[in-house]
FISE-383529 format. One line per field, with one value per residue (C-alpha): residue number from 1; residue in three letters; chain; x, z, y. Coordinates in steps of 0.5 Angstrom, whole numbers, plus 500, padded with zeros to 3 digits. Example, Ala and Ser with C-alpha at 12.3 -4.5 7.8 and 13.67 -1.06 7.14 Angstrom:
<nodes>
seq c(1  2)
type c(Ala  Ser)
mol c(A  A)
px c(525  527)
pz c(516  514)
py c(491  498)
</nodes>
This chain:
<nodes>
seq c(1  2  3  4  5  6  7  8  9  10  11  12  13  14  15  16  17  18  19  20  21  22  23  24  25  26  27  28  29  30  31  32  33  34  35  36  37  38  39  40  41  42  43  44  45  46  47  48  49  50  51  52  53  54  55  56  57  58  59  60  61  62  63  64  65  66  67  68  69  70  71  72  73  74  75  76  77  78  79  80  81  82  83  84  85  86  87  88  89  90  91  92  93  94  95  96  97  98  99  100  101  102  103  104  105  106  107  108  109  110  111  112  113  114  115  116  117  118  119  120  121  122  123  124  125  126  127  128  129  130  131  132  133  134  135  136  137  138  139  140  141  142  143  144  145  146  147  148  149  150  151  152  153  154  155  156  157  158  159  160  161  162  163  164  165  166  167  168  169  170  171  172  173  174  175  176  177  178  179  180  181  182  183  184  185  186  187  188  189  190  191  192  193  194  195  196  197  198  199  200  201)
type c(Unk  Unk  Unk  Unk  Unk  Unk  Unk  Unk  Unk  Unk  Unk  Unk  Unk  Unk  Unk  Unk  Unk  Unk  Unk  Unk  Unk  Unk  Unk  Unk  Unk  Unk  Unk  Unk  Unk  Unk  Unk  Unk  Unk  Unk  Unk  Unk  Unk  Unk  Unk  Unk  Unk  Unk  Unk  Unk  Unk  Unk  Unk  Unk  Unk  Unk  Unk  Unk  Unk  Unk  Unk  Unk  Unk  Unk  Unk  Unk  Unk  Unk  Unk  Unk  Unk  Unk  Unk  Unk  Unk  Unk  Unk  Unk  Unk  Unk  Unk  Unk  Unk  Unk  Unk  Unk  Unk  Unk  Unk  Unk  Unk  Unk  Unk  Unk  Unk  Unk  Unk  Unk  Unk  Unk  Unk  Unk  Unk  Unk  Unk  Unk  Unk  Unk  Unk  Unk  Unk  Unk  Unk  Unk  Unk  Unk  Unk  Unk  Unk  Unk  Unk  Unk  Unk  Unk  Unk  Unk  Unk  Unk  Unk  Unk  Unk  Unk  Unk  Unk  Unk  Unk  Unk  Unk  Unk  Unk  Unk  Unk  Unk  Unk  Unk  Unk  Unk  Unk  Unk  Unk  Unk  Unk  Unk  Unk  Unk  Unk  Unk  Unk  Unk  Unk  Unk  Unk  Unk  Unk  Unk  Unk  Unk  Unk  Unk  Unk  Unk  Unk  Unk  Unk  Unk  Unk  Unk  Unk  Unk  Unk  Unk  Unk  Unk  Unk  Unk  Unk  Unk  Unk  Unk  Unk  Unk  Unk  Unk  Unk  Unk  Unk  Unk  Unk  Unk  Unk  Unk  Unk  Unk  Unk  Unk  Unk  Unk)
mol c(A  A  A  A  A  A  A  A  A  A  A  A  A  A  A  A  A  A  A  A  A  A  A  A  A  A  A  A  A  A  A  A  A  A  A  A  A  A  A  A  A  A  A  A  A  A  A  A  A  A  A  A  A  A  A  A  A  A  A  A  A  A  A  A  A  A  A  A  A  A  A  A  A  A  A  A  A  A  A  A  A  A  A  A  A  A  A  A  A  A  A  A  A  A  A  A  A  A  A  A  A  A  A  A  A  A  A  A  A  A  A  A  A  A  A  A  A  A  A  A  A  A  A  A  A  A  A  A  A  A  A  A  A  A  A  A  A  A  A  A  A  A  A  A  A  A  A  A  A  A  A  A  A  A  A  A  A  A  A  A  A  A  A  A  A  A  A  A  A  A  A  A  A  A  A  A  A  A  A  A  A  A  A  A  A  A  A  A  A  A  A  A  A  A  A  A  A  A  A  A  A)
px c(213  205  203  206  203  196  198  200  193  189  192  192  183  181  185  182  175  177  178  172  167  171  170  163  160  163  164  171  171  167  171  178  174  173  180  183  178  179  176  170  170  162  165  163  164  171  175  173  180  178  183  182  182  182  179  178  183  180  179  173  171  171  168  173  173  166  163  169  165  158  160  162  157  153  158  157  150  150  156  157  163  167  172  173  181  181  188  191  194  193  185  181  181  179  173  171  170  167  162  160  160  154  151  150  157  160  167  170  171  175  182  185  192  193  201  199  200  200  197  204  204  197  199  205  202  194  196  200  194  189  194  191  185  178  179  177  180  175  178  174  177  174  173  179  183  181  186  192  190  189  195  200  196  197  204  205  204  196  191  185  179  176  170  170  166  163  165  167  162  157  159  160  153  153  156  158  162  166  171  174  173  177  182  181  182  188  192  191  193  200  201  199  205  209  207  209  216  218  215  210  205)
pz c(952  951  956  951  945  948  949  943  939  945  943  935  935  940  934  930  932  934  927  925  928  927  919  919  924  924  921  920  912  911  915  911  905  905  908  902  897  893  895  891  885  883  876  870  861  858  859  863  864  867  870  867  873  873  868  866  862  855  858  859  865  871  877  878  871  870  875  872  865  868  872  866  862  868  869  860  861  867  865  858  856  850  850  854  856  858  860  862  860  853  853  859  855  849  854  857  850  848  853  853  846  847  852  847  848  841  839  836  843  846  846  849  853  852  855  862  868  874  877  876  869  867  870  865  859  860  863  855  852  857  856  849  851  854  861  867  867  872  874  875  879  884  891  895  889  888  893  891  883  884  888  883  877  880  882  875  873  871  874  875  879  882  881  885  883  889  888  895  899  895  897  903  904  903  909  903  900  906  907  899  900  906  902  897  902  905  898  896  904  902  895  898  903  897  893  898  901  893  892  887  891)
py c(250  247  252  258  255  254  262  265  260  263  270  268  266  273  277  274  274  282  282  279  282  290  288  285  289  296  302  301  300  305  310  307  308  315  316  314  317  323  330  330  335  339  341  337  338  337  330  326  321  314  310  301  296  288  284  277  273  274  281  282  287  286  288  295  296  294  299  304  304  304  312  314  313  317  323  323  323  328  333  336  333  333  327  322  318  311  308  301  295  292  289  293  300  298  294  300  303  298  298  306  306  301  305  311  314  317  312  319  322  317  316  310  309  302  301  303  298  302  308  312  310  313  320  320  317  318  326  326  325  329  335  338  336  340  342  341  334  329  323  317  310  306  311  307  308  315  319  316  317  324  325  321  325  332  330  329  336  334  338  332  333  327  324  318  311  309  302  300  305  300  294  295  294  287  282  278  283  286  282  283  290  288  286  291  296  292  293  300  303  298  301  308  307  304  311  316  312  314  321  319  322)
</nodes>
């Protein structure tokens, strides 16, 4: 019995120390990231449809919606874009203007979709906006995020393309950042799983 135990906690530390030095030391994060992102699209000019991510509890941004609004304000300077969506739950799309319009874009051309509490949801109720909206419609999410949002989009009928915010591709390059994109990676591979098992993907 103790013999068995002493196996199974023999067995349980390698798996561990595999573990750890496969996230830590390898490109294996890297590699999970680019899987799970979207093809990267060149076009520019439209709509451009960002997707809200976590905030804080008095709904001030958080890292993924932060980095969100920042590729925003980047893909606006760049592309000769004429609107832009920003879709989520009640609070975060309202800080993701809020944070563009400091930063030069003009609060007429954003149209917000506050209602939204998953992926799905925003095809549904972000893609009924985007509808009489300027095409092409880019989407921005977070790089981990992206293949999933753009297959739910397209599944919804809404023809995005995607540009995806290298937010997980970024941290990645700190030690001390690799294991929350660990988990961050770990929670969007079981939603993808989640998605496809019922046919929104």
């Amino acid at each position: 019995m103790l013999r068995a135990a002493w196996r199974f906690v023999v067995g349980l530390a390698v798996c561990f120390s595999l573990l750890f030095a496969a996230v830590t030391f390898t490109p294996v994060l890297g590699l999970w990231t680019h899987a799970l992102t979207a093809p990267w699209s060149e076009k520019s000019g439209g709509t451009l449809v960002v997707l809200a991510g976590d905030a804080t509890s008095d709904h001030l941004l958080g890292l993924t919606s932060y980095w969100r609004a920042v590729y925003t304000v980047f893909e606006w300077r760049r592309g000769a874009y004429q609107s832009i969506v920003f879709s989520g739950g009640e609070g975060i799309p309202e800080a993701m203007r809020d944070f563009v319009v400091a930063q030069g874009v003009p609060a007429a051309s954003i149209a917000l979709d506050t209602s939204s509490l998953t992926t799905r949801d925003s095809a549904q109720n972000a893609g009924a906006l985007v509808r009489n909206s300027p095409r092409p419609w880019i989407l921005i999410t977070s790089d981990y995020h992206s293949r999933r949002a753009w297959m739910v989009f397209q599944k919804a009928g809404v023809n995005v393309e995607a540009s995806p915010a290298p937010d997980a591709g970024k941290r990645i390059n700190s030690l001390e950042a690799r294991w929350p994109v660990f988990l961050d990676l770990t929670r969007e591979t079981v939603k993808y799983a989640w998605y496809r098992l019922r046919g929104w993907i």
